[in-house]
C-alpha atoms as one frame of an Amber mdcrd trajectory, in Angstrom:
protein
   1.269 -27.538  10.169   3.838 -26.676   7.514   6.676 -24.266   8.268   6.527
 -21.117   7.817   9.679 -20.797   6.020  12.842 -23.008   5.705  15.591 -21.818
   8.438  18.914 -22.650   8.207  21.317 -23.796  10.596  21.579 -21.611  13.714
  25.142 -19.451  13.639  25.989 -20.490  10.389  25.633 -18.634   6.728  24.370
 -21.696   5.059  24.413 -21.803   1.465  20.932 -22.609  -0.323  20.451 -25.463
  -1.895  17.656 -26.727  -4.580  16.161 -29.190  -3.154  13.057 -31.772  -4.809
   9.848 -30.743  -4.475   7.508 -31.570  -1.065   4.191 -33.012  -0.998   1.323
 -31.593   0.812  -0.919 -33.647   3.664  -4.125 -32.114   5.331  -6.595 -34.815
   7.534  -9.400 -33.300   8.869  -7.664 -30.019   9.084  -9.532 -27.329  10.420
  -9.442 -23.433  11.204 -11.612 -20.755  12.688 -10.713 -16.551  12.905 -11.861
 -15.395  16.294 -14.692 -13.167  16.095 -16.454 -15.286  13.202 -19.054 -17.669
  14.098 -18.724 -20.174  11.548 -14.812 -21.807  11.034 -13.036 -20.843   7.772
 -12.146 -25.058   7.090 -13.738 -27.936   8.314 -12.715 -31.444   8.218 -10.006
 -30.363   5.036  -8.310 -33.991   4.023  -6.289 -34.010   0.560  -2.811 -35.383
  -0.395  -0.613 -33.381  -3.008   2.151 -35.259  -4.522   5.523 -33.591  -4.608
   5.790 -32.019  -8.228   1.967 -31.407  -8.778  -0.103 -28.537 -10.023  -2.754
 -28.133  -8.196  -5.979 -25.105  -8.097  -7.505 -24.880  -5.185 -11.191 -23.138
  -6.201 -14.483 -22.169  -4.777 -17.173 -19.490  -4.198 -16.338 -16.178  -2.196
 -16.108 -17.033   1.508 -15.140 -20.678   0.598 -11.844 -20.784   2.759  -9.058
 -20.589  -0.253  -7.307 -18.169   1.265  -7.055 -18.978   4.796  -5.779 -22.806
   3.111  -3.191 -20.969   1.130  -1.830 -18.925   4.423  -2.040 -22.563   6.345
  -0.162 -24.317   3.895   2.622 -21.066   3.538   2.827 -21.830   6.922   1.617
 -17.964   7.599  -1.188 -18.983  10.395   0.639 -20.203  13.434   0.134 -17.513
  16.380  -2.441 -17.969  19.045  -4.153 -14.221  17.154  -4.508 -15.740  13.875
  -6.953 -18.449  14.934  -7.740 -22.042  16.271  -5.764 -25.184  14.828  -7.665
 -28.999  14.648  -6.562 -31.526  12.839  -3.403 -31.535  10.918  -1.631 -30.010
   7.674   2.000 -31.476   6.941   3.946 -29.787   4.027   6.756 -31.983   3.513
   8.523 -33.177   6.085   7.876 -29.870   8.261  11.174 -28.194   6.940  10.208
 -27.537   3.661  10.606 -24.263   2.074   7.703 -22.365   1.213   7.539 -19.486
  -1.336   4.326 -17.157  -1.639   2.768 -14.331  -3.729  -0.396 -12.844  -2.086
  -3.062 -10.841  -3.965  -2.099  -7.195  -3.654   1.075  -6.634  -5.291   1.485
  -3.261  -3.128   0.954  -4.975   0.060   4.178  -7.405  -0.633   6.482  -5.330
  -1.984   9.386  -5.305   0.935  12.018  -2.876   0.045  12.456   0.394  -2.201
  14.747  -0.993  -5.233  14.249  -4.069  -7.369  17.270  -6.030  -6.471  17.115
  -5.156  -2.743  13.409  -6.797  -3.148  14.619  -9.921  -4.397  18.004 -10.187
  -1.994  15.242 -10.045   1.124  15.019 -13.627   1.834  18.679 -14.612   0.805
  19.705 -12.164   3.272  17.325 -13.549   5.948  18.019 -16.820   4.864  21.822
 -16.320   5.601  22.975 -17.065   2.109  26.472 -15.777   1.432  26.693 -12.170
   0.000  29.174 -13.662  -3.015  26.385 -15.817  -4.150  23.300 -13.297  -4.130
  23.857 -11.630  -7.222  23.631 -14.815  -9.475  20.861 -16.136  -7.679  18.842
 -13.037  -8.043  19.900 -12.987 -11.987  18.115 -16.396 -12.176  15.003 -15.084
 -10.331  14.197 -12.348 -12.100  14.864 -13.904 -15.826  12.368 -16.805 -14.727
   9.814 -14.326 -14.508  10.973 -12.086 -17.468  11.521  -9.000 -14.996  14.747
  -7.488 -17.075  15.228  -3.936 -15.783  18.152  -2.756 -13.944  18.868  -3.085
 -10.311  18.156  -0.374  -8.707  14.632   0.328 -10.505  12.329   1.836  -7.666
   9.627  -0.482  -6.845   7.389   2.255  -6.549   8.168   2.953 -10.140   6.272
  -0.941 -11.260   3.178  -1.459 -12.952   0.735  -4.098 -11.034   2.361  -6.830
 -13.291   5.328  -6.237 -12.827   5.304  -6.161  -8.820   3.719  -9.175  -9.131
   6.310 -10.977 -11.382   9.060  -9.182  -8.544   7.036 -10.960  -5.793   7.431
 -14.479  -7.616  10.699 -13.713  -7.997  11.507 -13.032  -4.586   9.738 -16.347
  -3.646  10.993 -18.097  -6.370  14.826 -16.752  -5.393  14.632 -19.450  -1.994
  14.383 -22.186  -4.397  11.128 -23.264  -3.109   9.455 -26.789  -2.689   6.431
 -25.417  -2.358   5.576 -22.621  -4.067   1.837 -21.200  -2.823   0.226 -18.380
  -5.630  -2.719 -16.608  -3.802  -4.715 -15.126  -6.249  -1.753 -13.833  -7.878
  -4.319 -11.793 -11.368  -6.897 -10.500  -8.844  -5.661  -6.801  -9.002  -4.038
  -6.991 -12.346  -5.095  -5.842 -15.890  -5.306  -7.859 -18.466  -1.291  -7.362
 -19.660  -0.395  -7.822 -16.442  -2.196 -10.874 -15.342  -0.948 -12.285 -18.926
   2.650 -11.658 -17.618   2.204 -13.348 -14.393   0.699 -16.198 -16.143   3.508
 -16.930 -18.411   6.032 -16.334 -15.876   4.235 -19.105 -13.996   4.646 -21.015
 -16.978   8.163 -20.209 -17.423   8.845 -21.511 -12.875   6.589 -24.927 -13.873
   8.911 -25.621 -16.841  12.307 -24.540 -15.527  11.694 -25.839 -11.829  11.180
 -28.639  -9.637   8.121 -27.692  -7.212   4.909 -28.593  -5.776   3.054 -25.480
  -7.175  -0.392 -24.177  -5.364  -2.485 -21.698  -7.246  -5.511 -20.169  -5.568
  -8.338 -18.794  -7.753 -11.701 -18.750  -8.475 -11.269 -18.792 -12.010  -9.881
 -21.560 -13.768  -9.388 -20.551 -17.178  -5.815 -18.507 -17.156  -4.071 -21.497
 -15.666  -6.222 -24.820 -17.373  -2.889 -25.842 -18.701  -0.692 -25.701 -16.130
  -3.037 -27.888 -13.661  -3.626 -31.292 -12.781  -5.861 -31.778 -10.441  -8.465
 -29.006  -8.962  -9.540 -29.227  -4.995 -12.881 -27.249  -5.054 -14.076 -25.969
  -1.747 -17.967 -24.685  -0.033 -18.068 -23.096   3.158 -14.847 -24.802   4.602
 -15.120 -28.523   3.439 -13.590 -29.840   0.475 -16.312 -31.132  -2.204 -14.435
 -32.849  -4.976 -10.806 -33.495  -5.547 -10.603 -34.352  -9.608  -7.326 -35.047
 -11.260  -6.968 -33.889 -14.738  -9.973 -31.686 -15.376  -8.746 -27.988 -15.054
 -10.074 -27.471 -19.009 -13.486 -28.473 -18.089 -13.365 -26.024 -14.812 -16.494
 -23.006 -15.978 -17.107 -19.637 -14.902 -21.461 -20.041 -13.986 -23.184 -17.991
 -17.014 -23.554 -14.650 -16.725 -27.290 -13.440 -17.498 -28.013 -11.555 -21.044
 -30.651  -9.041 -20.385 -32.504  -6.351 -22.572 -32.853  -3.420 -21.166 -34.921
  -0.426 -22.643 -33.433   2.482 -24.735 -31.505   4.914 -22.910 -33.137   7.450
 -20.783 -32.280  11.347 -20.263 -28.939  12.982 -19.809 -26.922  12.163 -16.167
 -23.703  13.012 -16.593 -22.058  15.190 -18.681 -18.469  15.536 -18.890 -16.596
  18.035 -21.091 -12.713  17.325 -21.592 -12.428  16.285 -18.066  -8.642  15.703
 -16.824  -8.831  13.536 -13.578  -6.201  14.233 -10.684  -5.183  12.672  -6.972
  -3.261  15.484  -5.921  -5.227  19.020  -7.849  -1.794  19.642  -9.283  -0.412
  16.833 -11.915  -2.724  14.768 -14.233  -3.821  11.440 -13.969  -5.770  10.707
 -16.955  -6.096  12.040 -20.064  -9.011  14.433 -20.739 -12.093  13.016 -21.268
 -15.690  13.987 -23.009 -18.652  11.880 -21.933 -22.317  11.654 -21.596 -24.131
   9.319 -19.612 -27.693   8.681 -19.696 -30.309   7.319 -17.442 -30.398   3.285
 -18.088 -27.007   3.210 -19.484 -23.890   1.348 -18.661 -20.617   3.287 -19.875
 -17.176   1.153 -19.296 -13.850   3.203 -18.187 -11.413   0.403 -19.662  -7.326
   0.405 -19.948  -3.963  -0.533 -18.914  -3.118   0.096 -15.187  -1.982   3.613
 -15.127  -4.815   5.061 -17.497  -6.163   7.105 -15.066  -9.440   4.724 -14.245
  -9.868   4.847 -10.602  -9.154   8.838 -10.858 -11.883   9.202 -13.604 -14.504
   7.063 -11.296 -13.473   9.161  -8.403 -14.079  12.289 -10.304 -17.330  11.250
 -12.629 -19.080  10.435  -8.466 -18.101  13.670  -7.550 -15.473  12.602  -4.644
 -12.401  14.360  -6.296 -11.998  17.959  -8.416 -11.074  17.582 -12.007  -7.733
  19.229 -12.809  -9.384  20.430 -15.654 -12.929  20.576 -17.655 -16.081  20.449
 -15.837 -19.024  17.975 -15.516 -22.252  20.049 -16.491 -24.929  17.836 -14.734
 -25.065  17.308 -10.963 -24.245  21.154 -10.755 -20.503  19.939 -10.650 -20.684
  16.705  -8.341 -17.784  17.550  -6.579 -18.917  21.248  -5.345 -22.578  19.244
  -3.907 -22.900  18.933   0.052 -22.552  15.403   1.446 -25.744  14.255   1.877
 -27.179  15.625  -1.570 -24.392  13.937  -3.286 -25.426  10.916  -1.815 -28.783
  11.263  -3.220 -27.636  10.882  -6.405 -24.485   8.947  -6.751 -23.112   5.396
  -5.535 -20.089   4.722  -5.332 -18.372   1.424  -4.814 -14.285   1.773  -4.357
 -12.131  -0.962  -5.414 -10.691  -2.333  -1.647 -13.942  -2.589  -0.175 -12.854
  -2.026   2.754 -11.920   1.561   2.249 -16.374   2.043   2.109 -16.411   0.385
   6.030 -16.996   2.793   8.640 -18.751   1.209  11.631 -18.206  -1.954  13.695
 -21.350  -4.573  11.946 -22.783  -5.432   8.851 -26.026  -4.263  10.463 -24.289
  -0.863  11.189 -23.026  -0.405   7.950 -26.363  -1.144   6.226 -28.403   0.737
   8.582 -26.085   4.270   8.613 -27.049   4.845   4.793 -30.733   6.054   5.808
 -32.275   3.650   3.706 -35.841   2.384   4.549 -36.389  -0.952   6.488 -37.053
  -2.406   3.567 -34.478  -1.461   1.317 -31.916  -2.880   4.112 -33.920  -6.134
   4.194 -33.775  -6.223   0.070 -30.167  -5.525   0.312 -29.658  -8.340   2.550
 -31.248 -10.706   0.547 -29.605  -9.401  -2.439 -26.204 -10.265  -1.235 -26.808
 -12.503   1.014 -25.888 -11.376   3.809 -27.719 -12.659   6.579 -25.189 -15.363
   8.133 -22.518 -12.059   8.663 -24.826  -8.899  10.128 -23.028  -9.016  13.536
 -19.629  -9.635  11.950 -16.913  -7.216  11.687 -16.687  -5.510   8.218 -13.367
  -6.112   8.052 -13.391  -9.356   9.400 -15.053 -10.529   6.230 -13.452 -12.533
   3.268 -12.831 -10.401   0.181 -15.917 -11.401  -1.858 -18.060 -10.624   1.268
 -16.644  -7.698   1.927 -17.311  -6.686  -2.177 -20.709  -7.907  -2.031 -21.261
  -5.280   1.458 -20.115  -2.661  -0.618 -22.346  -3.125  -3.595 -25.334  -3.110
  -1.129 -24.327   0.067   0.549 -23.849   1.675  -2.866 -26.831   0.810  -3.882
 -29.743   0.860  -1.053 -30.654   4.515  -2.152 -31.201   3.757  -5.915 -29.084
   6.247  -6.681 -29.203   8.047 -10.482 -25.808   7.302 -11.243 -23.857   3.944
  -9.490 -19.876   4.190 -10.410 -18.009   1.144  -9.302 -14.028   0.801  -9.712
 -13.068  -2.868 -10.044 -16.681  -4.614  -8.884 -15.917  -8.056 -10.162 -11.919
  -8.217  -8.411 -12.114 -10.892  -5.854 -15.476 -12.327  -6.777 -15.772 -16.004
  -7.802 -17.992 -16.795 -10.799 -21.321 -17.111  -9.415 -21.019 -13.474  -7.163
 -20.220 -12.063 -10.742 -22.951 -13.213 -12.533 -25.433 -12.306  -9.834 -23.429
  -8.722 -10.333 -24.244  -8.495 -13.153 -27.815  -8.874 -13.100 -28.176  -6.488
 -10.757 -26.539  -4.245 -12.932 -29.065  -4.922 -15.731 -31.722  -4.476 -13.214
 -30.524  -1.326 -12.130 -30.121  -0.159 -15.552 -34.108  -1.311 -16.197 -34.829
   0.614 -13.308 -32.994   4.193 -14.917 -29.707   4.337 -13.193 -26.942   5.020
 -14.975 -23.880   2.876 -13.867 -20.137   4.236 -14.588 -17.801   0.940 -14.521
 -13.991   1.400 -14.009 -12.279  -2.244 -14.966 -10.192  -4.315 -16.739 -12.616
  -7.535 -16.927 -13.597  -7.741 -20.590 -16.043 -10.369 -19.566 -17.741  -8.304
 -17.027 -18.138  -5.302 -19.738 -19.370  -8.325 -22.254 -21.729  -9.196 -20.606
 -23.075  -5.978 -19.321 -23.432  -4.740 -22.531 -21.617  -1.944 -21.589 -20.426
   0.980 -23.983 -16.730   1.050 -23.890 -14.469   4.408 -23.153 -10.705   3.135
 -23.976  -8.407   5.155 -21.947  -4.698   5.247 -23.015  -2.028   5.306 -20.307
  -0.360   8.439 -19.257   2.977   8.655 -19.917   5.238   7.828 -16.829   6.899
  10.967 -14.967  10.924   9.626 -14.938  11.821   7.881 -12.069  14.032  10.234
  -9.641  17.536   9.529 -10.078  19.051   7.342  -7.663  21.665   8.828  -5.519
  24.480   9.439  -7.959  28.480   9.809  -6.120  28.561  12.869  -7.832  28.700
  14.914  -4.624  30.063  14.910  -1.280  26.555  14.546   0.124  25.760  11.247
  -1.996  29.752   9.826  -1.448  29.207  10.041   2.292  27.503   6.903   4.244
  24.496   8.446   5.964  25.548   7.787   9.593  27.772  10.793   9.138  25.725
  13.052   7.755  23.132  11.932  10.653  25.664  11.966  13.280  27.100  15.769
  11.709  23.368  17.097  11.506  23.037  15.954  15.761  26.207  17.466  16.773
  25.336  20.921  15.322  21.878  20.295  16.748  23.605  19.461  20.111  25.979
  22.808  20.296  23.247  24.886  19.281  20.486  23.897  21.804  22.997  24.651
  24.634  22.451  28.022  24.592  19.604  30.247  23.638  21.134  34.050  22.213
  21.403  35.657  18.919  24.877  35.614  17.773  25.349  31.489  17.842  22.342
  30.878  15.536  23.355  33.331  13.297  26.999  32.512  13.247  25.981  28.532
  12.334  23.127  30.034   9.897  26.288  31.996   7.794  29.039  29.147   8.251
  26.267  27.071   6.787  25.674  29.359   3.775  29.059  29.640   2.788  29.599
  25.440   2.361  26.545  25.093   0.653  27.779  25.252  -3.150  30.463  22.747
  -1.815  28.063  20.351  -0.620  26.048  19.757  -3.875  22.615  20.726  -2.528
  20.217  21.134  -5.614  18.615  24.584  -6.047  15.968  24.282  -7.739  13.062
  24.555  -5.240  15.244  25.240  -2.439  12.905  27.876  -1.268   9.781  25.217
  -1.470  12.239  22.227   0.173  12.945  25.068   3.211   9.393  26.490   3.583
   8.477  24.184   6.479  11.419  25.444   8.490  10.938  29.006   7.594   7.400
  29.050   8.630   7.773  27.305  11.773  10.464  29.686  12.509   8.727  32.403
  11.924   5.628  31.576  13.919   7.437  30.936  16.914   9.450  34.073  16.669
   6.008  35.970  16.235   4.458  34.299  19.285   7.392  34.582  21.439   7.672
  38.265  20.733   4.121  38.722  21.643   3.861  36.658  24.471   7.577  36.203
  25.933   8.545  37.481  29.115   8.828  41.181  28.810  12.104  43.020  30.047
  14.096  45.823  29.186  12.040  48.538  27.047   8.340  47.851  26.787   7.129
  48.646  23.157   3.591  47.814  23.187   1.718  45.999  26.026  -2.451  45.168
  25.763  -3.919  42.274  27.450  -1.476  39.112  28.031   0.054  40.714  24.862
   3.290  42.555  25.633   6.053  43.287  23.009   9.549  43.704  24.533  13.053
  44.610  24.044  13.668  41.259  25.906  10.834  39.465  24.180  12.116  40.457
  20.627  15.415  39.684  21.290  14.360  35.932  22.500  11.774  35.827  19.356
  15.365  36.563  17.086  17.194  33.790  19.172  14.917  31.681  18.781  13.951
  32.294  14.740  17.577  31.811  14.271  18.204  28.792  16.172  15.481  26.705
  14.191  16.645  28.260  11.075  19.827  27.169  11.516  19.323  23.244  12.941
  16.337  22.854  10.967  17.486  24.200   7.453  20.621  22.395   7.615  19.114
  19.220   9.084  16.077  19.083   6.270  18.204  20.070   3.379  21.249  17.039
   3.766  18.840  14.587   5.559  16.575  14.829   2.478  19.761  13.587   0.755
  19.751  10.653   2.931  18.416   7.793   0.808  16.633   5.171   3.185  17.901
   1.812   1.995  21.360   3.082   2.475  20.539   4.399   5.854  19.608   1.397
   6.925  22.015  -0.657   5.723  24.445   1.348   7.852  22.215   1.358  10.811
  21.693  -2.451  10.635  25.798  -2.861   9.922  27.816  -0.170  11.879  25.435
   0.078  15.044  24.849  -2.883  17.859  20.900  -1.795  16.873  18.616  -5.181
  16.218  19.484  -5.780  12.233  15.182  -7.306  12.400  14.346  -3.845  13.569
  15.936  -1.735  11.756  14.983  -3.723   8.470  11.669  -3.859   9.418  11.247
   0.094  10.402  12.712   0.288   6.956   9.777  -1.486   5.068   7.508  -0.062
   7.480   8.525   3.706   5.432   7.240   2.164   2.398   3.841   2.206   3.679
   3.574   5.635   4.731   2.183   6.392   1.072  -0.089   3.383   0.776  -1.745
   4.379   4.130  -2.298   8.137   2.991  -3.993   6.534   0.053  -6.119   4.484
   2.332  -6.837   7.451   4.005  -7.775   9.575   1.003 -10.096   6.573  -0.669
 -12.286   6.363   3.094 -12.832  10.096   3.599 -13.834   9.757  -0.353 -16.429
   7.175   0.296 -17.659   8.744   3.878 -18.393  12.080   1.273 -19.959   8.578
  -1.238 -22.566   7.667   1.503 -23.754  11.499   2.621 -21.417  10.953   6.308
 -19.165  13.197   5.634 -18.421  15.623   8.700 -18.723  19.387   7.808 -15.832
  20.058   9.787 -13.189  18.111   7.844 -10.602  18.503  11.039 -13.449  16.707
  12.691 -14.134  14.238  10.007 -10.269  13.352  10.133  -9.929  12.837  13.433
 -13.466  10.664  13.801 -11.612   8.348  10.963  -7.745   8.464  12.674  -9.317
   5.292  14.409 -10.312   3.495  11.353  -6.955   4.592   9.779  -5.094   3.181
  12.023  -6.658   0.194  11.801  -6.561  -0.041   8.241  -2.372   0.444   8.585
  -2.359  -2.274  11.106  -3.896  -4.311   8.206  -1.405  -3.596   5.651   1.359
  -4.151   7.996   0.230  -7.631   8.915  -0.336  -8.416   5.163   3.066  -7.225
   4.472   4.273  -8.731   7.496   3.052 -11.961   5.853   4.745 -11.551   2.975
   8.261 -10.971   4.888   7.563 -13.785   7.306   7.164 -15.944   4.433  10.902
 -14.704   3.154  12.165 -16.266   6.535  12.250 -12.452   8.235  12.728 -13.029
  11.868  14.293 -16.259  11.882  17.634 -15.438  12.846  19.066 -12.181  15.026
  21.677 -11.451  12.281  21.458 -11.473   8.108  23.506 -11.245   5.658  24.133
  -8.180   3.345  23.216  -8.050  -0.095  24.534  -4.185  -0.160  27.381  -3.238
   1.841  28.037  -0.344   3.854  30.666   1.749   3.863  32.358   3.678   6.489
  35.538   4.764   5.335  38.318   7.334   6.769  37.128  10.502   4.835  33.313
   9.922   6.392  34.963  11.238   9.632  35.413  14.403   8.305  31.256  15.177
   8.666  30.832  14.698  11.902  34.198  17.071  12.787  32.425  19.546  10.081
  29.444  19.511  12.238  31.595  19.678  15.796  33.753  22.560  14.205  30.663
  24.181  12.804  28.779  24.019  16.168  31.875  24.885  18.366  33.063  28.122
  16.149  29.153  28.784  16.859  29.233  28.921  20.531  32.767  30.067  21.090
  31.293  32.943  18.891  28.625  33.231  21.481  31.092  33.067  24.464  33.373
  35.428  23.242  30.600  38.026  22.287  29.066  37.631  25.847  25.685  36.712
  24.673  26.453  32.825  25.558  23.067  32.224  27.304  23.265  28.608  28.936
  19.877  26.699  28.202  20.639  24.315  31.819  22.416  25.878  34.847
């Protein structure tokens, strides 16, 4: 198989060097995913020359993807599957750059330039000659913003044009493009494309692009490998223009039925406190197909959640349905369908055959469905172990087994190959000529085209500012964050040696007075602290109540006893964490990750892998609470929702879990494929600074904690927590 990426000389920081393009070699190559009964390639033979341009297409389910992680070099482990036959990228050394389908899912680290420095660093390349190669990188792709834009802060597009660039910044022979436009709108998968255009004309590599549509890349390819269930069909050199979507049907349907939905200046929102989409007035009628169109960051998704009642509006209110989102489960289900855009997000048991029988549908509904989609080869398969048209085409039959009134899908055609979108949209018409009214959220102006569909433009929001990067304004931001970490555990140490009154309250005022000095913002400092406060409080509260009573008894009933001993140990222990946690939350919030890391992985014998990769690990913490917000959203979507949401959460931590295990691996993919793991040590693109005056916070915190407890000693309230 090819390599998984190319790894330089062991102990040395070699220096990258471009190197010709490699040609690709499969004979009877072959793979199977445990757990599926039918292999994902059979009998694959093809030869690439070096330099080519080649599309690898073919129906949902077809293998493309699984080809594209072979060839990467990203399917190697004894989990990922079974091996026969054999796949040689060059001559098994060859560098290998990739770009997956979900730009959020590849994104490594938080700021742009520390994104594309990942594989240089991994790679060993010299720090001295990082800078220039990134440069290059990110003007192929036409990515000019400044260095230290968060990621977080990029449009789909423009992740995606980062990830090429990070790829592209190894100097690739191969370079492997997985259906790079999949989650992109229109602007966006327009950038990508000509930023391809711009790596085919200003490099020398063999270039792989995976789609099922043809048409965005007709120039750029020479020959076109077309694959069915696992086997190659037809290799054909020089025919990407005459590559064709399958016709889409054109159906009449009858004039538009009574009122569904009606919307009046509805403002959509993830979070009930900041807007996500302008607002919007709407009416939807029974037979009618109404298309939510716009740029990424419109608001689309939040409108679709909203119009199926699965989200409040911020604002505005939606007349019929009795206000969808105030209905009980199970009625809601009754009447709406809702199909999210990561399928996967709608999967809740451990089947196909699960999945379709939980909705309550009839027998014969679940057999229709089946048909429908086709289904029948994959009812004892793992939802998730589906490919991604399957898994789209699952969740159009579980949105739709009910008939529901209304049907709102977000992104229904993304991952689905030509023929899966034209039988889309017939159903669609059909379900129109039966009365439903269907609410589409997309960006495919082929799709809406050929729906018929009225068309709702919705302008994008105007982006919040990016916070500020850490500025060296203050003492906080100068200092590297291994002393403010190693200050913050020294005060935490003095304090927890003794349990009494005046020590907590001594390090709570010493505190106080340094704060202007520090540089601590104060706006929302009493929001920033309310965690602390509250947890301080309650434990004061229930140790006063239920401590160990001594000294004057002030009220006693039941196991409830309130103390002069048991107040004065409530106190104690308020101010003790008042005074670690305060302190602790408001200069570790100041902490900025990448630069905690970076010392971590520089100034401590910890394993540089595992620190970088707990570091890219943080950057998923808000994708997973996403994933978790979208599945309880479609378990309320298909009438399971638990009345008992503490319940309901915990009955899904399971699936959750799951679901982040997923990510990981995908974005464990994507850093595997930057050479992550192939040597103990890296190099640094950003250096880390410990310099004489960053001594100073840890003997701050070892003065602060000792003038504490001498405090305490001297008082006589020093109350040793051991001996």
């Amino acid at each position: 198989m090819g390599y998984r990426a190319w790894s330089p000389p062991s102990g040395c920081a070699t220096v990258l060097k471009s190197l010709q393009a490699a040609p690709v070699k499969a004979n009877e190559f072959g793979w199977a995913y445990p757990g599926r009964p039918e292999p994902a390639l059979v009998g694959v033979s093809f030869s690439i020359p070096a330099g080519s341009r080649v599309l690898i297409q073919g129906p949902s389910g077809s293998g493309k993807s699984t080809l594209a992680l072979a060839i990467a070099g990203l399917l190697e482990s004894p989990e990922d599957g079974s091996q026969s036959g054999v796949l040689e990228v060059g001559d098994g050394s060859a560098r290998v750059g990739v770009v997956l389908q979900q730009p959020e899912d590849q994104t490594v680290m938080a700021r742009l330039h520390d994104d594309v420095a990942f594989g240089l660093e991994n790679n060993l390349l010299p720090r001295e000659q990082m800078q220039g190669r990134i440069d290059r990188a990110l003007g192929s792709v036409g990515l000019d913003l400044e260095g230290g834009r968060p990621t977080r802060a990029l449009s789909g597009g423009q992740r995606q044009r980062l990830s090429l660039a990070g790829a592209l910044a190894l100097e690739p022979e191969v370079l492997v493009l997985d259906e790079p436009l999949s989650a992109l709108d229109a602007k966006g998968a327009g950038d990508v494309v000509q930023a391809v255009e711009a790596v085919a004309k200003g490099h020398s590599t063999t270039m792989v692009i995976v789609d099922h549509d043809a048409r965005p890349w007709r120039h750029l390819i020479d020959t076109v490998i077309t694959l069915e269930r696992g086997r190659v069909i037809s290799i054909e050199s020089g025919v990407g223009s005459t590559v064709k979507p399958a016709p889409a049907p054109t159906l009449r349907r009858s004039a538009p039925g009574e009122l569904v939905l009606d919307c009046r200046d509805v403002v959509g929102t993830r979070d009930g406190t900041v807007a996500a989409s302008t607002a919007l007035s709407l009416e939807v009628k029974a037979g009618e197909v109404v298309a939510l169109m716009g740029p990424n960051g419109s608001g689309k998704t939040t409108l679709a959640l909203t119009l199926a009642g699965l989200v409040a509006p911020l604002s505005g209110q939606i007349a019929k349905l009795a206000n969808p989102h105030l209905l009980d489960s199970r009625e809601l289900s009754r009447f709406v369908g809702f199909v999210p855009q990561n399928p996967a997000h709608a999967f809740h048991f451990s089947t196909v055959t699960a999945e379709l029988s939980a909705t309550g549908a009839s027998l014969l509904k679940v057999s229709e469905s089946i048909s429908r989609w086709n289904l029948e080869a994959l009812l004892e398969v793992h939802p998730l172990r589906l490919s991604g048209g399957e898994r789209r085409r699952l969740a159009l039959a579980l949105a739709t087994q009910r008939s529901p009134r209304l049907v709102v899908l977000d992104e229904p055609s993304q991952s689905l190959d030509s023929a899966a979108t034209a039988e889309l949209i017939g159903w669609l018409h059909e379900l129109a000529s039966e009365g439903t009214a269907v609410v589409v959220a997309t960006h495919d102006s082929e799709l809406v085209a050929s729906l018929g569909a009225r068309v709702i433009e919705l302008p994008r929001l105007p982006k919040n500012p990016a916070p500020p990067q850490a500025t060296f304004g203050s003492p906080l931001a100068r200092a590297n964050p291994l002393a403010l970490v190693g200050a913050a555990l020294i005060v935490a140490a003095a304090l927890i040696s003794t349990l009494d009154v005046v020590s907590g309250a001594v390090a709570l005022g010493l505190f106080a007075l340094v704060i202007p000095w520090l540089g601590v913002p104060r706006n929302n400092l009493g929001v920033r602290l309310a965690p602390v406060v509250l947890a301080a409080v309650f434990a004061g509260v229930t140790i006063s109540l239920y401590g160990e009573s001594s000294g004057e008894v002030f009220f006693s009933w039941g196991l409830i006893g309130v103390s002069e001993g048991s107040l004065e140990l409530a106190l104690a222990t308020t101010l003790r964490i008042l005074a670690i946690g305060g302190p602790a939350l408001l200069v570790l919030s100041r902490v900025d990750p990448t630069r905690f890391a970076d010392a971590l992985s520089q100034h401590t014998p910890l394993p540089q892998n595992f620190v970088i990769g707990g570091l890219a690990a943080l950057r998923l913490v808000d994708v997973v609470a996403g994933d978790r917000a979208m599945r309880l959203a479609t378990l309320r979507a298909r009438g399971l929702e638990h009345k008992n949401r503490v319940v309901g959460l915990l009955r899904e931590a399971i699936a959750i879990f799951v679901l982040a295990i997923r990510r990981s691996e995908t974005l464990g993919r994507a850093m595997e494929s930057r050479g992550f793991g192939l040597a103990n040590t890296r190099t640094h693109y950003r250096v880390s600074h410990f310099v004489p005056h960053d001594w100073l916070w840890p003997i701050g915190g070892l003065i602060l904690g000792g003038v504490s407890v001498w405090a305490a000693i001297a008082t006589g309230y020093f109350n040793a927590i051991l001996g």
